[in-house]
N, C-alpha and C positions, 0 to 999 in steps of 0.2 A: 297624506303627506302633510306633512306641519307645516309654516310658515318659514323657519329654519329651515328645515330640508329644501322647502323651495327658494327660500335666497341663493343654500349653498350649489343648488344645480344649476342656479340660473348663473352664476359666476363661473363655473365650466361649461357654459354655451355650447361655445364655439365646437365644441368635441362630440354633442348628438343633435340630434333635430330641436332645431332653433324654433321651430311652431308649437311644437307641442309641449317643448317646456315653456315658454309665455300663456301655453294653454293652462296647461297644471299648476303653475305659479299664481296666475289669476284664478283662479278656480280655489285656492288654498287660500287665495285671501291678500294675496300679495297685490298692491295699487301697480297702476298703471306707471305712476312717476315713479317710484322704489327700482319694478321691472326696468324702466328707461337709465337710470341711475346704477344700478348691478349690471346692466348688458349695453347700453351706450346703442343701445334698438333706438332708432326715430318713432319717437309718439305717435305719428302718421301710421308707422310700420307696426306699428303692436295695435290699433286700431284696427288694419287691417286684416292684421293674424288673427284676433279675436272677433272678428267681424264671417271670417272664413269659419266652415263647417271643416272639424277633424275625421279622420278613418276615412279606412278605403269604402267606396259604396259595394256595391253588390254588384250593378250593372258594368264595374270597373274591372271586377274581379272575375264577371261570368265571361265580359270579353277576351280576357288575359286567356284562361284556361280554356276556350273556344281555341285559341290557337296553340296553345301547350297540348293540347290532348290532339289536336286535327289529327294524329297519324295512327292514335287510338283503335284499334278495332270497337266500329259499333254493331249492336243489334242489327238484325235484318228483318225487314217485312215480312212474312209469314218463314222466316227460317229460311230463306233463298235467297243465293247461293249459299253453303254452310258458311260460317263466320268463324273465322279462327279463335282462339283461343284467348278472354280477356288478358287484361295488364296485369290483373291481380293474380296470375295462376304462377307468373312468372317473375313479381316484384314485389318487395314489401313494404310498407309505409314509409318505412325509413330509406331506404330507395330513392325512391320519389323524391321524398322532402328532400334529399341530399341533389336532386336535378333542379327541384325549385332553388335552391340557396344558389347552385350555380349561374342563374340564369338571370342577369341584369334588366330586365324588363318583371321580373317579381320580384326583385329586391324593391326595385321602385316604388312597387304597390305601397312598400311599407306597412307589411300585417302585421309584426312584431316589433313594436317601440318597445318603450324602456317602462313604458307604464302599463301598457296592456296588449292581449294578444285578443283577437277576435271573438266572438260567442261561435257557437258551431251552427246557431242557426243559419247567422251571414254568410257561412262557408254552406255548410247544405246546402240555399237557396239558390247560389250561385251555381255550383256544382248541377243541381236540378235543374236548373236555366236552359241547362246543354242543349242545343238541338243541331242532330239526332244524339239522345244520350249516352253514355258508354252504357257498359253492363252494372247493372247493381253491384255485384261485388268491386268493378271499380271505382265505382263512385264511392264506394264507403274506403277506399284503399287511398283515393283520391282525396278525400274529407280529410283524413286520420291522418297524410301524409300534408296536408297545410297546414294544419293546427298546427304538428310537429314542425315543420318551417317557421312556423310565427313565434313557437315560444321557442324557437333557436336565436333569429333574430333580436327576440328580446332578451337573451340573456348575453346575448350581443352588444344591444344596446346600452344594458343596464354594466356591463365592464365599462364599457367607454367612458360612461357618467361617472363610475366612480374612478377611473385612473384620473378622468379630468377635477374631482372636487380632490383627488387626490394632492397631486399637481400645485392645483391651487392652493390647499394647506402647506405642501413644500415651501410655496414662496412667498406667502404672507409669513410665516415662520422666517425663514429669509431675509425679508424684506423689512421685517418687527428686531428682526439683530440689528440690520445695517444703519436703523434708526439710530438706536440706542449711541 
């Protein structure tokens, strides 16, 4: 991201996650004062946004899907009683990620912003976290079907941003007439 790009996202704020563009903004080079000036953010408040660690952690996300799967068939100790039939025999990634997107407690996680989606390790690790685990092919159904939520999210996010610097060109345009 240039220095431009991040003024001009930082002037449609208001329309995606206000942490992570101060994040990105400062990170591109943008000052602390500039940031305060383009978004009217308290210098305290962008101190403490840069002060704050971004993304979701792992232990955030293994607990989320600890209760997202609970109804999961898992594995059994030596194979008793039989265990029905995993998630994956009967759903496909895209499934899933289409139950994740609905589900307001992983929207919150917020795995897909506007700048990035996850690494597959953070999902993997978390995914592995499970205890007791689903079936392997779930879990790899499970992995496939986050990522896909995260870069849906993101491409989510990333309209938002640009309807908003959109917006914003609308009425400085506007605004640069009504001078005149």
């Amino acid at each position: 991201m240039t220095t431009e790009e991040a003024e001009a996202a930082l002037q449609a704020w208001a329309t995606v996650e206000r942490d992570e563009l101060v994040h990105a903004a400062h990170q591109a080079g943008v000052s602390k004062n500039r940031i305060y000036v383009l978004t009217g953010i308290a210098r305290t408040t962008i101190d403490r946004i840069l002060e704050a660690p971004m993304g979701t952690t792992q232990q955030a996300l293994a607990a989320y899907l600890t209760g997202f799967t609970a109804t999961w068939p898992k594995p059994q100790p030596w194979g008793w009683p039989p265990a029905s039939p995993g998630v994956a025999s009967q759903y496909t990634a895209p499934d899933v990620a289409q139950w994740l997107l609905k589900d307001a407690e992983f929207r919150a996680l917020k795995l897909g912003t506007w700048l990035s989606t996850p690494d597959g390790q953070l999902v993997a690790a978390a995914v592995e976290a499970l205890a007791p685990p689903p079936y392997g092919q779930d879990a790899e159904l499970l992995i496939t079907a986050l990522q896909l939520a995260a870069q849906q999210q993101q491409v989510e996010a990333r309209q938002k941003i640009l309807a908003g610097v959109a917006v914003g060109g609308v009425l400085a345009l506007a605004f640069g007439r009504a001078g005149k």
